[in-house]
C-alpha positions as CSV (number, residue, x, y, z in Angstrom):
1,X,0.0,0.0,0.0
2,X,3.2,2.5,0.5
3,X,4.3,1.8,-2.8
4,X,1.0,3.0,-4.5
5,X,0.4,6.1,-2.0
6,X,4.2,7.4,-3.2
7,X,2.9,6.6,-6.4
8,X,-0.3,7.6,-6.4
9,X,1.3,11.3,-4.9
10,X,3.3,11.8,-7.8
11,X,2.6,14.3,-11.0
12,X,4.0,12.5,-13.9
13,X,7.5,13.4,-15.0
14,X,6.4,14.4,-18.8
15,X,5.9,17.6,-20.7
16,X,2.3,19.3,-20.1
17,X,1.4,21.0,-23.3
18,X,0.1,24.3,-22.7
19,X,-3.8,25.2,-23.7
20,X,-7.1,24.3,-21.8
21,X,-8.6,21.4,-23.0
22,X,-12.4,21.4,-22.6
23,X,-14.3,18.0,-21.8
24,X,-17.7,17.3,-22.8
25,X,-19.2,14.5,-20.3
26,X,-23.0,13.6,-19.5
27,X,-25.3,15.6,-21.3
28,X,-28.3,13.9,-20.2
29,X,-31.7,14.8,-22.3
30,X,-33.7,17.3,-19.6
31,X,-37.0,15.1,-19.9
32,X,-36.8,12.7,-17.3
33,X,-34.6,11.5,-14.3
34,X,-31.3,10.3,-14.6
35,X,-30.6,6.7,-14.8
36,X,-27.5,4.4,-14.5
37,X,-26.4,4.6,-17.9
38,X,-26.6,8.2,-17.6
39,X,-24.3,8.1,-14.2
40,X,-21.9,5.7,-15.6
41,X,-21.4,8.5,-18.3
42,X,-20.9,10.8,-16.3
43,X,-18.7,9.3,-13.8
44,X,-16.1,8.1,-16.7
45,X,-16.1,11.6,-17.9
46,X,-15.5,13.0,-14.0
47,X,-12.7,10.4,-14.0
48,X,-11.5,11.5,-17.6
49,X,-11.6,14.9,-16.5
50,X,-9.4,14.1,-12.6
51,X,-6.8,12.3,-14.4
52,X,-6.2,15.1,-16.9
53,X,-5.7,17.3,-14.0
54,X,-3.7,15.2,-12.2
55,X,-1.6,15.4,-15.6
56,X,-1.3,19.1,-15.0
57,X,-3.5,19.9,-17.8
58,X,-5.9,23.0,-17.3
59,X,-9.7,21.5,-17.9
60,X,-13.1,23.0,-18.2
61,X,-16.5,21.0,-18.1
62,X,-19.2,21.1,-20.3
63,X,-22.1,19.8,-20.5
64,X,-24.2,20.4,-23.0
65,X,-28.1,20.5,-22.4
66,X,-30.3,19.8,-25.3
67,X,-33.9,21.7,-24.0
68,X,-35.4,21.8,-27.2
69,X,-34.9,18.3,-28.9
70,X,-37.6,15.4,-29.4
71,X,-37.4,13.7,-26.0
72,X,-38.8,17.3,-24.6
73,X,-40.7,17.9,-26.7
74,X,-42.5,14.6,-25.9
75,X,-42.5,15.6,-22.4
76,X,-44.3,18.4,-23.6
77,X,-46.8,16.9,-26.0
78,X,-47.9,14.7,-22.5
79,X,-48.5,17.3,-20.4
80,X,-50.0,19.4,-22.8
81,X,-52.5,16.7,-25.1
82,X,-52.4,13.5,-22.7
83,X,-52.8,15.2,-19.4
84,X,-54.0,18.4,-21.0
85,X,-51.9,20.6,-17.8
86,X,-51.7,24.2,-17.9
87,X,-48.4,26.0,-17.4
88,X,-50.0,27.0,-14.1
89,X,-50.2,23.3,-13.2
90,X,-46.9,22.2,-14.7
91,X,-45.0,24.7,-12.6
92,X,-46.9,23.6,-9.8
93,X,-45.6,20.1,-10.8
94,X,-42.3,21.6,-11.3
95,X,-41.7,22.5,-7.2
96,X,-42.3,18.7,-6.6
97,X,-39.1,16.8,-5.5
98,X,-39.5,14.3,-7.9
99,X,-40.4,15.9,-10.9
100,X,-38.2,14.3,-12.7
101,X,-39.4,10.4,-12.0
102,X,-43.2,12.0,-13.3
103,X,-41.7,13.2,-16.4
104,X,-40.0,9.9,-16.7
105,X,-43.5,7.8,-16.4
106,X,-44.9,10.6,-18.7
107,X,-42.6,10.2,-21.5
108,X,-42.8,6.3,-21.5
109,X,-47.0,7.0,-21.7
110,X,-46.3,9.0,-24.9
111,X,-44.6,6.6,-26.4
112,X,-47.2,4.6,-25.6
113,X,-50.1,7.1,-27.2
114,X,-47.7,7.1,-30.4
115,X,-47.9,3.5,-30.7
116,X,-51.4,4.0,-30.5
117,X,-52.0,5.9,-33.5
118,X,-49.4,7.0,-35.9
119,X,-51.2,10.7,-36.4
120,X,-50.2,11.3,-32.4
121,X,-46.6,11.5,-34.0
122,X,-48.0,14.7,-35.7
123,X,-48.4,16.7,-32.7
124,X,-44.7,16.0,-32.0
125,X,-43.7,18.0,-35.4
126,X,-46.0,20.7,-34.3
127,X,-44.9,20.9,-30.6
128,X,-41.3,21.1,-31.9
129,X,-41.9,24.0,-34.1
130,X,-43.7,25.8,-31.3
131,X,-40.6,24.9,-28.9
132,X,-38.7,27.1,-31.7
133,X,-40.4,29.6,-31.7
134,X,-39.3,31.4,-28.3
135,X,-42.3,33.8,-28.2
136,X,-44.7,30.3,-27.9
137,X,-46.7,29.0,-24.6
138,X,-45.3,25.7,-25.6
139,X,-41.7,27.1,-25.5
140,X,-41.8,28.6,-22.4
141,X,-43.6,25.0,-21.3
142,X,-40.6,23.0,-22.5
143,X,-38.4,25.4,-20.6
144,X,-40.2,25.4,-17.7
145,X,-39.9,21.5,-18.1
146,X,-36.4,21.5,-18.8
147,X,-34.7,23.8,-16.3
148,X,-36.8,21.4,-13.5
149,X,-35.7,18.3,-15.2
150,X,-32.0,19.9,-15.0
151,X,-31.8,21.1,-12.2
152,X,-32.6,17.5,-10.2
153,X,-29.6,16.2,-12.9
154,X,-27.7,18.9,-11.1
155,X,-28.5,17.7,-7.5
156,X,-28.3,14.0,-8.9
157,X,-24.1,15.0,-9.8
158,X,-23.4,16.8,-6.9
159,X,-23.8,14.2,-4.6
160,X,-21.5,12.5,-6.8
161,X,-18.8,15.4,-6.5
162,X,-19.4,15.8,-10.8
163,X,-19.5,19.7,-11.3
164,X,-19.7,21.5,-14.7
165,X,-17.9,25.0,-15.6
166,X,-20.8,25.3,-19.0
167,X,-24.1,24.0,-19.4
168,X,-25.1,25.3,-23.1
169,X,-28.1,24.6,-24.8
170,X,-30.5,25.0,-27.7
């Protein structure tokens, strides 16, 4: 166990090219919870990201947050045609703990509805137009949905000790 501790302690003995190297790790769709796939991601990227500082390499964390893509905008298409929710509601939804785990059993039950009937898959071409088009109800909806969705991600990594400098999106 001394032998790896003095080791372990040690910086490599190597050149460190200069420049920051920027790591993109996790960038988990904001419609649902995180699962174990998701964490596994996201841990290797952490890991990725420790050993290139341990390197001496200069790192920032990115991870990029796609709020406006399909899997929202079936989030959205649930609340809005299945459950038929106003934003009132949704935000109320929004403040609950586990927002993210009702947005999870919402998105598998539209999937379900487009099984159902192929024309339901229609809605999801109009609801991602509206998402585009900032001025919309149902883009400040899928925002609404989105930042929640995120922000449990975000207390989902911080217990793991994963922190990001950037979260871009759409």
């Amino acid at each position: 166990m001394d032998g790896c501790r003095s080791f372990c302690d040690q910086k490599p003995h190597t050149e460190i090219p200069s420049g920051k190297i920027l790591v993109e790790h996790s960038s988990i769709n904001p419609n649902k919870a995180a699962h174990i796939g998701h964490l596994r991601n996201a841990i290797l990227g952490d890991t990725f990201v420790r050993l290139l500082r341990f390197a001496g390499r200069e790192v920032d964390i990115q991870n990029y947050i796609d709020n406006t893509g399909v899997q929202v905008a079936d989030v959205v298409v649930g609340f809005m045609h299945i459950e038929r929710k106003s934003r009132a509601e949704i935000e109320a939804l929004a403040q609950q703990l586990r927002f993210d785990y009702y947005c999870w059993d919402l998105y598998a039950r539209v999937s379900q509805w487009y099984e159902q009937d192929p024309q339901n898959k229609q809605i999801r071409l109009h609801t991602l137009h509206a998402i585009e088009d900032a001025t919309s109800d149902t883009a400040a909806i899928a925002d609404l949905i989105s930042v929640a969705v995120l922000r449990r991600h975000l207390e989902t990594m911080e217990r793991l000790d994963i922190e990001y400098d950037f979260l871009p999106g759409e």
